[in-house]
BAMARVO-5897 format. One record per residue (C-alpha): residue in one letter; x, y, z; residue number from 0. Coordinates in Angstrom, 1 decimal, padded with zeros to 4 digits, always signed. Layout:
BAMARVO-5897
+------+--------+--------+--------+--------+
: mipa :     xx :     yy :     zz : marmar :
+------+--------+--------+--------+--------+
:    A :      X :      Y :      Z :    NUM :
...
+------+--------+--------+--------+--------+
//
This chain:
BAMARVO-5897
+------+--------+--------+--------+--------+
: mipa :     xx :     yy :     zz : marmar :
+------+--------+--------+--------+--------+
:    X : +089.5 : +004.0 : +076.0 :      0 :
:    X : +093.2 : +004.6 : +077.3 :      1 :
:    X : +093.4 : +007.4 : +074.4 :      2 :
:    X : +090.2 : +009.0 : +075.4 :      3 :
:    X : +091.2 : +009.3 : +079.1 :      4 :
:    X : +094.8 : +011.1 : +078.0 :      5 :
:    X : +092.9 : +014.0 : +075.7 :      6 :
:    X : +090.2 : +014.8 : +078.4 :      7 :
:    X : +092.7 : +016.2 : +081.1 :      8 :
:    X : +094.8 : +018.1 : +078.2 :      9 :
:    X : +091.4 : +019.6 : +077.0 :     10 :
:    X : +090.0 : +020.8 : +080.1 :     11 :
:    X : +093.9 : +022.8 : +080.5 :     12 :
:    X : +093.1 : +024.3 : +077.5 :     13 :
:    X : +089.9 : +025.3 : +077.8 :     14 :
:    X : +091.0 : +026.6 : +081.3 :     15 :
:    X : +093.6 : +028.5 : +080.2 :     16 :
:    X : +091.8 : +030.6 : +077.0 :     17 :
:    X : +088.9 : +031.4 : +079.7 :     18 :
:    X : +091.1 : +032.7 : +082.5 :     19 :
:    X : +093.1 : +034.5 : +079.6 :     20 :
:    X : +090.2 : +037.1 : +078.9 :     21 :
:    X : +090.2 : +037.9 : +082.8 :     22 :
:    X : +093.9 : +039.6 : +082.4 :     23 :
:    X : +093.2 : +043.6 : +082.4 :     24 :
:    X : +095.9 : +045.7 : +080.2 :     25 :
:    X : +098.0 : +047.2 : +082.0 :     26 :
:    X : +098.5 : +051.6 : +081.9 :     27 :
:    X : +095.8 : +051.7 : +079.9 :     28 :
:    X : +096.6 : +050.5 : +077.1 :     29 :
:    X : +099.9 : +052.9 : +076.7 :     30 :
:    X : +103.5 : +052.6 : +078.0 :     31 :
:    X : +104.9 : +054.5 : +080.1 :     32 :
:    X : +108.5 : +055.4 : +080.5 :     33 :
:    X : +110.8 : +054.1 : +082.8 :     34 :
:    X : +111.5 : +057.3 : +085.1 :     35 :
:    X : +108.9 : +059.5 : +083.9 :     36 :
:    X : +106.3 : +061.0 : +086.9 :     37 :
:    X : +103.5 : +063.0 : +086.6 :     38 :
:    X : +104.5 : +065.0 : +089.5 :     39 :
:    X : +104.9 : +068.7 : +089.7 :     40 :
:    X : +108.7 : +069.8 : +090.2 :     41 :
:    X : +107.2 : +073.1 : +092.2 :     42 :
:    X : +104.6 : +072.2 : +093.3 :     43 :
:    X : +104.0 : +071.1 : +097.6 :     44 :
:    X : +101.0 : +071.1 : +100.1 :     45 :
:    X : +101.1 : +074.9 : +102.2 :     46 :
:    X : +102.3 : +074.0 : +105.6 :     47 :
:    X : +102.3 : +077.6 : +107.3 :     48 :
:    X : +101.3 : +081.3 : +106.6 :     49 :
:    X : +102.8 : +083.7 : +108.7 :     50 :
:    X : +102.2 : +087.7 : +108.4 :     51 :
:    X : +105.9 : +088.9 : +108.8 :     52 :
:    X : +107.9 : +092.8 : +108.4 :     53 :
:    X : +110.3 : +092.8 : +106.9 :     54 :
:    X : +113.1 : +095.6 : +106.5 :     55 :
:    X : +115.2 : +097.2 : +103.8 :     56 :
:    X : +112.5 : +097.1 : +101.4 :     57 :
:    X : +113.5 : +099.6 : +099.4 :     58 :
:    X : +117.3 : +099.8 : +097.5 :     59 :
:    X : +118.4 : +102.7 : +099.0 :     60 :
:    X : +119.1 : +104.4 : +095.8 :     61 :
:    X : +115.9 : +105.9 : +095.3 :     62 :
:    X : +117.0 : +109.5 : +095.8 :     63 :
:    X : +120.2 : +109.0 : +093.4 :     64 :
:    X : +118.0 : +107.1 : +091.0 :     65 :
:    X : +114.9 : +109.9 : +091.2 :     66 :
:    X : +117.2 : +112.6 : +091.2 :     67 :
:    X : +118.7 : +111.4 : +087.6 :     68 :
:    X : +115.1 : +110.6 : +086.1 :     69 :
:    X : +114.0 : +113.9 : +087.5 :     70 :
:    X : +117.1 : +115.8 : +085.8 :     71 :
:    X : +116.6 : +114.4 : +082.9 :     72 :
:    X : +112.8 : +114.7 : +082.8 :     73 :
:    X : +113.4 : +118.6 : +084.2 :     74 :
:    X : +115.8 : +119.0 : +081.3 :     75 :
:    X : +113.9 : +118.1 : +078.3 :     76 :
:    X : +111.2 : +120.0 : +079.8 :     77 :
:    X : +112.9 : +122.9 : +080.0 :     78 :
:    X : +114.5 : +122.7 : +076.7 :     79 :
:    X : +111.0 : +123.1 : +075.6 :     80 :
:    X : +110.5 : +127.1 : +076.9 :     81 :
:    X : +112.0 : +129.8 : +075.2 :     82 :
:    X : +115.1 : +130.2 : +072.3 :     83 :
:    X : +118.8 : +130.6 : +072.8 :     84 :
:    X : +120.4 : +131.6 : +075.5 :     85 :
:    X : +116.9 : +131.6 : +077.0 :     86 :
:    X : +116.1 : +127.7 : +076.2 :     87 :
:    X : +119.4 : +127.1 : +077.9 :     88 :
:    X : +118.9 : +128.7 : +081.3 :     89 :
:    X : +115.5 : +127.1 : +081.2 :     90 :
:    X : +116.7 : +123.5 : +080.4 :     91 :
:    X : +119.6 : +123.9 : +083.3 :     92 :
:    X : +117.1 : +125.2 : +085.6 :     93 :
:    X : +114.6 : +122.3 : +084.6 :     94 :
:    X : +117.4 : +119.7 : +084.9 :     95 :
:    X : +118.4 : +121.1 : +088.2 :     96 :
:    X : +114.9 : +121.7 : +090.0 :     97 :
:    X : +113.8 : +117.9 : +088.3 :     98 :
:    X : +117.0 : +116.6 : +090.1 :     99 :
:    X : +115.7 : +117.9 : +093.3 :    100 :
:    X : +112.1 : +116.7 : +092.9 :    101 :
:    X : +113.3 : +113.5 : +091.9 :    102 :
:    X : +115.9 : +113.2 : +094.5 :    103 :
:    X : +113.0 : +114.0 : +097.8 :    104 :
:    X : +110.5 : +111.2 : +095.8 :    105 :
:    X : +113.1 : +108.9 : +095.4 :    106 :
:    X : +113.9 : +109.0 : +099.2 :    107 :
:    X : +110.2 : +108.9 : +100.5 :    108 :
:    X : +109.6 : +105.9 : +098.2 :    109 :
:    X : +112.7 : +104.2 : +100.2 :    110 :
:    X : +111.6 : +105.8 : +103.6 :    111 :
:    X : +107.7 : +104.2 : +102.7 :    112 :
:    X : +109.2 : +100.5 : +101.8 :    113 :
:    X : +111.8 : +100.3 : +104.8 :    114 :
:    X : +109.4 : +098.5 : +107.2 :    115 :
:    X : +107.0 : +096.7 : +105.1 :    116 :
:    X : +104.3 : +093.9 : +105.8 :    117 :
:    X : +105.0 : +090.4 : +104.0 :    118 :
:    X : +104.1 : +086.8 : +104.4 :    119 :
:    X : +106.6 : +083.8 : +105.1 :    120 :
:    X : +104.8 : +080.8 : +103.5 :    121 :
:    X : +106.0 : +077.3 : +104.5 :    122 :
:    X : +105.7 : +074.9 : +101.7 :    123 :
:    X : +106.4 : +070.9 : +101.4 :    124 :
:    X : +107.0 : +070.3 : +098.5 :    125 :
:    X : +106.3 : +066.9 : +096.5 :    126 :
:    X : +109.7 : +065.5 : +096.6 :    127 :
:    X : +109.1 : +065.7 : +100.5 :    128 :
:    X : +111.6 : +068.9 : +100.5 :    129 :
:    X : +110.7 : +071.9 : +102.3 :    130 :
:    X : +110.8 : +075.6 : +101.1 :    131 :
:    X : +109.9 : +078.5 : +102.3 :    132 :
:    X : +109.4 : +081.5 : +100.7 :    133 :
:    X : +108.6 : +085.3 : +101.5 :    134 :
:    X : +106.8 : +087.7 : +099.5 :    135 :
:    X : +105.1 : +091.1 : +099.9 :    136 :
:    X : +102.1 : +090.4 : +098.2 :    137 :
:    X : +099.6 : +088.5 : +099.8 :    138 :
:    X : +099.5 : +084.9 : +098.6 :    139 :
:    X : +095.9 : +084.2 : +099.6 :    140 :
:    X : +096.3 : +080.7 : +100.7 :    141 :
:    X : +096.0 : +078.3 : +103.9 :    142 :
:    X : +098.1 : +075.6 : +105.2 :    143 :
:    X : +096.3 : +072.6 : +103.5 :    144 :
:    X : +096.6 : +074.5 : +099.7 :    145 :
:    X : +097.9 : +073.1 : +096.9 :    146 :
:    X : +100.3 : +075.5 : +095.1 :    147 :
:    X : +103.1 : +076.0 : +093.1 :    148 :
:    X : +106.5 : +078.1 : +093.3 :    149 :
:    X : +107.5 : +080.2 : +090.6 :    150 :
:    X : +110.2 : +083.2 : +090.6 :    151 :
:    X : +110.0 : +083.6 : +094.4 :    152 :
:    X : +106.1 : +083.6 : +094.1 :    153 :
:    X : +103.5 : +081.0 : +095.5 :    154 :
:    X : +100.6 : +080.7 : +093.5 :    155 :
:    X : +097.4 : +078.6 : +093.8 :    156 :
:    X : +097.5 : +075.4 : +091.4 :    157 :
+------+--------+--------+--------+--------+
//
């Protein structure tokens, strides 16, 4: 009887223990996971604020040096086109000069026409708890509450 009374406890322990053992749920899903690996998005934040700014100095400065060159050269190879000898000569000269001119007056407007120019100053937290803020001339299309991304000085939708 003694021996009986000994086995019962130590049975009901195991029969315990294999029961609660198929109530253990696997952990990750049945993969591992890496010790310092996150899922989370480097450039990516929640839009804070959007704020229509101008901003000034759009252009470089150089356009009239920079259109003036294009517009030689263009003018030059144009005019080296018309006529032959000494003829082809005055006309490319001519070409080269007049293009310089042409381009020199559109290189200037496009300056003059980017000096004071609409942009938007977006205010983004991003994951990390960082903030940034970045301002672009194109128009970002977003609200404070969006989920984006920043990219090359760009915020894009996610």
């Amino acid at each position: 009887m003694k021996l009986r009374s000994i086995h019962f406890p130590l049975i009901v322990a195991m029969v315990a223990s294999v029961t609660l053992a198929g109530c253990v749920t696997p952990q990750y899903g049945g993969y591992q996971q890496r010790s310092g690996y996150t899922n989370r998005c480097l450039s990516c934040g929640v839009v804070q604020q959007v704020d229509q700014v101008y901003v000034q100095g759009g252009g470089s400065g150089n356009g009239g040096t920079l259109g003036a060159v294009i517009g030689a050269v263009a003018g030059g190879v144009l005019g080296s086109t018309i006529g032959k000898g000494d003829g082809r000569t005055a006309a490319t000269v001519v070409g080269a000069v007049g293009g310089g001119l042409v381009g020199n007056q559109i290189g200037k407007n496009n300056d003059a026409n980017n000096a004071n120019s609409t942009a938007w100053r977006i205010v983004v937290r991003m994951d990390n708890g960082q903030y940034a803020t970045v301002t672009q001339r194109e128009d970002p299309g977003v609200r404070p509450g969006a989920y984006v991304s920043i990219h090359d000085g760009h915020v894009y939708v996610r």
